[in-house]
C-alpha positions as a Markdown table, in Angstrom:
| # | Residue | x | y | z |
|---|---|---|---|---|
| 1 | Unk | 54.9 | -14.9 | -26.1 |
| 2 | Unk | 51.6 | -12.8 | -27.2 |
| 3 | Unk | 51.2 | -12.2 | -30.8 |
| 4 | Unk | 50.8 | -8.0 | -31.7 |
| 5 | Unk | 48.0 | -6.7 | -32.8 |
| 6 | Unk | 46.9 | -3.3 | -34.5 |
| 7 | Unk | 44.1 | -1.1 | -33.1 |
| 8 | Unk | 42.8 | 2.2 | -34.4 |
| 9 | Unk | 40.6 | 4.7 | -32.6 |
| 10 | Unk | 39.9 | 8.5 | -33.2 |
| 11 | Unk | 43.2 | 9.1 | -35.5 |
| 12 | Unk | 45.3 | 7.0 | -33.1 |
| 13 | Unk | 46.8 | 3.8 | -33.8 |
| 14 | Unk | 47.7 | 1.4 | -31.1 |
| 15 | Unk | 49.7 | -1.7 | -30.3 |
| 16 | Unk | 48.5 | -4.5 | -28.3 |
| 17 | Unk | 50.1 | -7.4 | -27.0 |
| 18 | Unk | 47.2 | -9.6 | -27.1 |
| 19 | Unk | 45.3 | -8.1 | -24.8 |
| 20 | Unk | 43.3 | -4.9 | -25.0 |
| 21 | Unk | 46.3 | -3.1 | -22.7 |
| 22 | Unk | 47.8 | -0.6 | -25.5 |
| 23 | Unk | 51.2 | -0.2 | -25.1 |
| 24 | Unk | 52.2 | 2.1 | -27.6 |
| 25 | Unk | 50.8 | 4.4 | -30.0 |
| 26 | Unk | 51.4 | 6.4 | -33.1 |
| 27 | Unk | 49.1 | 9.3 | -34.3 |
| 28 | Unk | 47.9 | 8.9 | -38.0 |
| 29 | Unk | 48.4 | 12.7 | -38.7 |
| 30 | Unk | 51.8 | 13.0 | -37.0 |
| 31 | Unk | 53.5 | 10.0 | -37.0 |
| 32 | Unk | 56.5 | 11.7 | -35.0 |
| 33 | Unk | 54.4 | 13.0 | -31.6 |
| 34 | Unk | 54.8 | 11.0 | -28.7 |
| 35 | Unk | 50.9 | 10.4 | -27.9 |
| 36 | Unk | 51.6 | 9.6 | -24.2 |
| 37 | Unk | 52.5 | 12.1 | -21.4 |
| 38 | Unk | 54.3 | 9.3 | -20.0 |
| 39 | Unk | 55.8 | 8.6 | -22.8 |
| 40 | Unk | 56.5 | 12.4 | -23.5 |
| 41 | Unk | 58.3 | 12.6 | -19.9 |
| 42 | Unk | 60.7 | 9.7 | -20.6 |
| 43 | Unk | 62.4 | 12.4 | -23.1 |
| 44 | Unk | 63.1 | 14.4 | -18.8 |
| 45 | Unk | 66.7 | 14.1 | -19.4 |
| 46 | Unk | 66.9 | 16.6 | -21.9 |
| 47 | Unk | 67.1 | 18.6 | -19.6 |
| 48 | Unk | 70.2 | 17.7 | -18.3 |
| 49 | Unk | 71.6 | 16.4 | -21.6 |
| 50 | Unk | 71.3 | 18.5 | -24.5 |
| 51 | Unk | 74.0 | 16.4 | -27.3 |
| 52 | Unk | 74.1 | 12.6 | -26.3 |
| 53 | Unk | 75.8 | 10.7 | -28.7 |
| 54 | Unk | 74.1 | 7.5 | -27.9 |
| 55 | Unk | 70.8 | 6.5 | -26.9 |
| 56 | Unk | 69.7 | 3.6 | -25.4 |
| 57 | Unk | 66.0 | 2.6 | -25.8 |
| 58 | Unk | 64.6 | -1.1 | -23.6 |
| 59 | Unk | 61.7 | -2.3 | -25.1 |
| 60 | Unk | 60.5 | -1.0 | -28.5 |
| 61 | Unk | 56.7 | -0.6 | -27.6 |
| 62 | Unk | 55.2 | 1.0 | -31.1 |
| 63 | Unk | 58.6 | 2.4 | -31.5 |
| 64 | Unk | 57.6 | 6.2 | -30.7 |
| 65 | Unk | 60.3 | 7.2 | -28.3 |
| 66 | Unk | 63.2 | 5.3 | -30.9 |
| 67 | Unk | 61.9 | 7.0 | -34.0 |
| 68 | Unk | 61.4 | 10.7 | -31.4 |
| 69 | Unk | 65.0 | 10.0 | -30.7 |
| 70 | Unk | 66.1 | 9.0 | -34.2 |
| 71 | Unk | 64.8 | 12.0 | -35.9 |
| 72 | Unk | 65.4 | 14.4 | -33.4 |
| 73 | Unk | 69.4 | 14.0 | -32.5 |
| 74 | Unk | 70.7 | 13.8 | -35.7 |
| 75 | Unk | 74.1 | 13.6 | -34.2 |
| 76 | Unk | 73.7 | 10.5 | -31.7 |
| 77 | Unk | 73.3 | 7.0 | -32.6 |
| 78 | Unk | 69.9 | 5.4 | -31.2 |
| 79 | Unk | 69.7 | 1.6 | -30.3 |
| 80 | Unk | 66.5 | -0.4 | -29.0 |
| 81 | Unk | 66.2 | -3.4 | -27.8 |
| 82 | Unk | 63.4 | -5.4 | -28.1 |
| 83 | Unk | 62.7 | -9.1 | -26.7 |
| 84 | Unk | 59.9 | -10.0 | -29.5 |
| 85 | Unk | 61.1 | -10.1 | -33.6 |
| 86 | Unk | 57.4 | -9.8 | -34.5 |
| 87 | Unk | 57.3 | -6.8 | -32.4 |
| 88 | Unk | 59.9 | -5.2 | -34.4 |
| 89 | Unk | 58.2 | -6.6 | -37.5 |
| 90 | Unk | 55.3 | -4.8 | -36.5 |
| 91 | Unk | 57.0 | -0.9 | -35.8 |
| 92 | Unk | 58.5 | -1.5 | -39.2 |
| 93 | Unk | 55.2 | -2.1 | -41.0 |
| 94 | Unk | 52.8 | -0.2 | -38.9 |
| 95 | Unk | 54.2 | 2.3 | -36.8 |
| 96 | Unk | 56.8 | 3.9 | -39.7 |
| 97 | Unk | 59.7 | 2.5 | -37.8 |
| 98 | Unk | 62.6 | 3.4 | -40.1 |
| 99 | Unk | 65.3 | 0.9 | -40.9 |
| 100 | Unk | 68.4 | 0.1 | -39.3 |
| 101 | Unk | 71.2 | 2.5 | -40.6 |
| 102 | Unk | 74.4 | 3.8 | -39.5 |
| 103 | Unk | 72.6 | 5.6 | -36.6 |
| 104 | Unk | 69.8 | 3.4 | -35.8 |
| 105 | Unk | 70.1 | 0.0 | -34.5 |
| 106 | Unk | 67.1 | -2.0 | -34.1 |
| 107 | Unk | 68.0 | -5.7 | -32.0 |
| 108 | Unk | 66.1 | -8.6 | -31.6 |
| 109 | Unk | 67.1 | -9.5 | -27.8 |
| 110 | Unk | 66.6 | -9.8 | -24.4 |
| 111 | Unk | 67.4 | -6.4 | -21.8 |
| 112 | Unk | 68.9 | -8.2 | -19.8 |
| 113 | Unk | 71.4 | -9.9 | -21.6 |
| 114 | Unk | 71.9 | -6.1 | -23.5 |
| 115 | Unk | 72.5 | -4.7 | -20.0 |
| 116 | Unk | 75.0 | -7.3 | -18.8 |
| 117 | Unk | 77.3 | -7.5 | -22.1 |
| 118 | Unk | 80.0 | -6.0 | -20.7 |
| 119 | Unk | 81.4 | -4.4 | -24.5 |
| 120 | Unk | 77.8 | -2.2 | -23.8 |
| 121 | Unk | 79.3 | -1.6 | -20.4 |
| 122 | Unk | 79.8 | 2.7 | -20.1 |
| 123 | Unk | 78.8 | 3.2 | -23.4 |
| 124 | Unk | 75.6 | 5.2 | -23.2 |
| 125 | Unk | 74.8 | 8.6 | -22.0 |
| 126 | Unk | 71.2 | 8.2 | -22.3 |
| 127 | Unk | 69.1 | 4.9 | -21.4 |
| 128 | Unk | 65.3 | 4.4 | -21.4 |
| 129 | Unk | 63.4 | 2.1 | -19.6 |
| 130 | Unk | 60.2 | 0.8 | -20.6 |
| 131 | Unk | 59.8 | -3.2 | -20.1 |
| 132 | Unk | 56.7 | -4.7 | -20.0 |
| 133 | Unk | 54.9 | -8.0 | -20.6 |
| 134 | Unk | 51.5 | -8.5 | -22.2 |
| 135 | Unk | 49.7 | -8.1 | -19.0 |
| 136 | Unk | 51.6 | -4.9 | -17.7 |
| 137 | Unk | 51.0 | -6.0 | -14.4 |
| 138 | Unk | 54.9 | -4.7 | -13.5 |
| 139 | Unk | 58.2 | -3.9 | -15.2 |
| 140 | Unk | 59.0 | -6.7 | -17.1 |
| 141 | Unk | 62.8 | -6.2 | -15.0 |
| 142 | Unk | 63.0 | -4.0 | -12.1 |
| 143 | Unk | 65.6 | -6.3 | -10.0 |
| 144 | Unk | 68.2 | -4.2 | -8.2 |
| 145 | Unk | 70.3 | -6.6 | -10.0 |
| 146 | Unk | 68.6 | -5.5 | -13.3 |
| 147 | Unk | 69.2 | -1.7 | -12.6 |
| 148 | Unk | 72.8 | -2.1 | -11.7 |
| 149 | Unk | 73.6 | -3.6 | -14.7 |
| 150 | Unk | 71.8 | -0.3 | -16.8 |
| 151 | Unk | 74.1 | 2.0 | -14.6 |
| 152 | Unk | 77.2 | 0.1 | -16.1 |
| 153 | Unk | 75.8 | 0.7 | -19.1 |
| 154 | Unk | 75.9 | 4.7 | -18.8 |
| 155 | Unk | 78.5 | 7.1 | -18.6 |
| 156 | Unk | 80.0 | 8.9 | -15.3 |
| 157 | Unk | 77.4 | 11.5 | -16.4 |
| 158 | Unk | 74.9 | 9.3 | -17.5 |
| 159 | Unk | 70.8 | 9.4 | -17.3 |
| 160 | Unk | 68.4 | 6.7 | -17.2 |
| 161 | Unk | 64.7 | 7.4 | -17.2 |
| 162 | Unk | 62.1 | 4.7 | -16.2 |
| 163 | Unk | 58.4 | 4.4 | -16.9 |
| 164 | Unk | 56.9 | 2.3 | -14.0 |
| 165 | Unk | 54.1 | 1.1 | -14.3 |
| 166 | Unk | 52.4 | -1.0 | -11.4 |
| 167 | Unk | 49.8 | -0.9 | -8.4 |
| 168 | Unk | 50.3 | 2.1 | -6.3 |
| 169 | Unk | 52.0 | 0.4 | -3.4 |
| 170 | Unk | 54.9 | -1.2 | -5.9 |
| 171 | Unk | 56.1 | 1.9 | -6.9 |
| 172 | Unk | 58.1 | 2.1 | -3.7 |
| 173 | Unk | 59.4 | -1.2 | -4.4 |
| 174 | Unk | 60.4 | -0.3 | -8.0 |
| 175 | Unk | 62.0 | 2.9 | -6.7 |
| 176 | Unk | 64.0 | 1.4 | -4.1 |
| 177 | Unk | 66.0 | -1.3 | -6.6 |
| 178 | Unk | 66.8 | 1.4 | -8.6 |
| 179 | Unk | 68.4 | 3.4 | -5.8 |
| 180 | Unk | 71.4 | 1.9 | -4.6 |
| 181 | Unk | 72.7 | 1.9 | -8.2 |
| 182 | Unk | 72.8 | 5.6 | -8.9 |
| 183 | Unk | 73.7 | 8.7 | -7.1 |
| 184 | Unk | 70.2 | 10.6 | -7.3 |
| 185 | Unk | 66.9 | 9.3 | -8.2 |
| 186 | Unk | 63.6 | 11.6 | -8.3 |
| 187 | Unk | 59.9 | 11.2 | -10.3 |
| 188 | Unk | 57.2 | 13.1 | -11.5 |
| 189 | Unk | 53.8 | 13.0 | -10.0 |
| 190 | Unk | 51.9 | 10.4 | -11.6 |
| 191 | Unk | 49.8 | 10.4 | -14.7 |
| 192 | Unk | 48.1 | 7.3 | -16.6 |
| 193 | Unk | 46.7 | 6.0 | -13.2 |
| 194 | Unk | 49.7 | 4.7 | -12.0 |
| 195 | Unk | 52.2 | 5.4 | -14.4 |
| 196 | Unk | 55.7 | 7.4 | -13.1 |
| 197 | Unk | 58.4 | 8.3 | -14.8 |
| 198 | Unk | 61.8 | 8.1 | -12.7 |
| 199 | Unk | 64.6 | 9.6 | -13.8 |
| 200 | Unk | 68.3 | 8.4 | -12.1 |
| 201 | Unk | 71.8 | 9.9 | -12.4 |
| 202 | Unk | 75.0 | 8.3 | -12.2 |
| 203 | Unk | 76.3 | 11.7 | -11.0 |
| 204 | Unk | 73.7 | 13.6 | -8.5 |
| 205 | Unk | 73.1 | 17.1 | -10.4 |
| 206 | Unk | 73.5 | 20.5 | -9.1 |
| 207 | Unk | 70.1 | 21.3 | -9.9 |
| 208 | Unk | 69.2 | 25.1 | -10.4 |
| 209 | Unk | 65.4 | 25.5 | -11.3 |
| 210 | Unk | 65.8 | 29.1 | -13.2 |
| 211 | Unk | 68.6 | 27.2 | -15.5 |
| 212 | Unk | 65.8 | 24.5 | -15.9 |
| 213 | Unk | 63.1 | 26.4 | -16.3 |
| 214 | Unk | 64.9 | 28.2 | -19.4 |
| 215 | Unk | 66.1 | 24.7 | -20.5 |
| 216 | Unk | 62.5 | 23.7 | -20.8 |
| 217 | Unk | 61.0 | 26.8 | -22.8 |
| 218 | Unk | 64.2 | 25.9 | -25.4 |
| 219 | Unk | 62.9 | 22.0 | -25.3 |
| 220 | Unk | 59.7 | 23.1 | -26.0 |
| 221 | Unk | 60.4 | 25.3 | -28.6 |
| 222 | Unk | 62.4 | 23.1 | -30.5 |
| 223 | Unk | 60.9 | 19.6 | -29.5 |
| 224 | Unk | 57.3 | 20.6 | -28.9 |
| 225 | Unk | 57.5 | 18.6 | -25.8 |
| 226 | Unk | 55.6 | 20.1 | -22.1 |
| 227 | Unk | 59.2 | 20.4 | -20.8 |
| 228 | Unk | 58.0 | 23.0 | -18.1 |
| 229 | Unk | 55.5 | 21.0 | -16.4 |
| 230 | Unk | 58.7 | 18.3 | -16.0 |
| 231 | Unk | 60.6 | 21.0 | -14.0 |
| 232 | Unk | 57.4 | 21.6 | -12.0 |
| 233 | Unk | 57.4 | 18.0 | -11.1 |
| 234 | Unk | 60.8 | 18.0 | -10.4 |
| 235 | Unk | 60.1 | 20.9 | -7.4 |
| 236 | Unk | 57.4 | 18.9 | -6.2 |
| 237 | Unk | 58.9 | 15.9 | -6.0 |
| 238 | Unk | 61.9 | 18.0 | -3.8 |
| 239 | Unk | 59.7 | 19.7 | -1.8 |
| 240 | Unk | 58.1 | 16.3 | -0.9 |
């Protein structure tokens, strides 16, 4: 396992995993913003879910979407998982990570054995995705196998967003072991050279764009998040 290592650049720390690929981020002046717009869409399912009580986060990265969640839904607990302790080590001394309280629940293990622990079985309403090895070649676990496990892991009305990650022609590949596990799956265009962001529903949405639209100026209002441009994807990606 790659040991982390810090970067900074232009008012921007980053996380390495002993390589020069930075996967994750925190900005020096606001140690809240998500610095990504990948990483801001992986927050999509506020729009469909505006008081989770739980929140599921795979893979820690520089902790930015587990600390977003933390301080933002006061009223949800948020759990990440993360496969490397030193990792975790690092969020905590580098990337203000807060510690592990009564809502926040930072674990030391593999996704995979999270997903498929039956007592985490239905217990989520909201479960990010974002697995990746040192090289970031591909998700980490995209298996169909892998994603039918994080639909148990939601509730009837559950969301799970994915960041994917991979050479153009395995995003199709990605996208179909995810499908047979939910009842709708969409993404945005992509951003990052190659990055998507999927976003699949255990129950299919009755999806009215005016209702979204005026979702989105509220998330952007309160969450300073581009929450419009996600609801522009979303048309795109129907009218596709």
């Amino acid at each position: 396992m790659s040991k982390p290592n810090i970067s900074e650049f232009e008012g921007v720390r980053n996380l390495h995993f002993g390589t020069s690929v930075i996967q994750g981020a925190m900005r020096l002046d606001d140690s809240l913003a998500l610095e990504f717009e990948y990483i801001q869409q992986m927050m999509l399912w506020t729009l469909f879910i505006e008081k989770p009580s739980h929140i599921v986060q795979l893979g820690l990265g520089a902790g930015a979407l587990t600390k977003f969640c933390y301080h933002h839904f006061r009223a949800a607990r948020t759990t990440a998982i993360e496969l490397d302790p030193a990792v975790i080590t690092q969020c905590h001394a580098h990337f203000a990570l807060p510690p592990n309280d009564h809502r926040l629940s930072v674990r030391a293990m593999d996704a995979w054995d999270y997903v498929n622990d039956q007592s985490n079985h239905s217990t989520c309403e909201v479960l990010q995705v974002d697995l990746y090895d040192a090289q970031a070649i591909e998700p980490a676990l995209n298996s169909p196998e892998f994603y039918a496990a994080c639909a148990d892991c939601l509730t009837a009305t559950g969301i799970m967003t994915v960041n994917i990650f991979c050479d153009r022609e395995n995003h199709s590949h990605n996208l179909e072991a995810i499908e047979p596990s939910f009842s709708a799956v969409a993404w945005l265009p992509e951003v990052h050279d190659s990055n998507i962001v999927a976003v699949a529903f255990k129950r299919a949405p009755s999806i009215d764009f005016d209702q979204l639209y005026l979702r989105a100026v509220r998330i952007e209002q309160q969450l300073q998040l581009p929450a419009k441009s996600w609801v522009d994807g979303l048309m795109l990606w129907m009218q596709g």
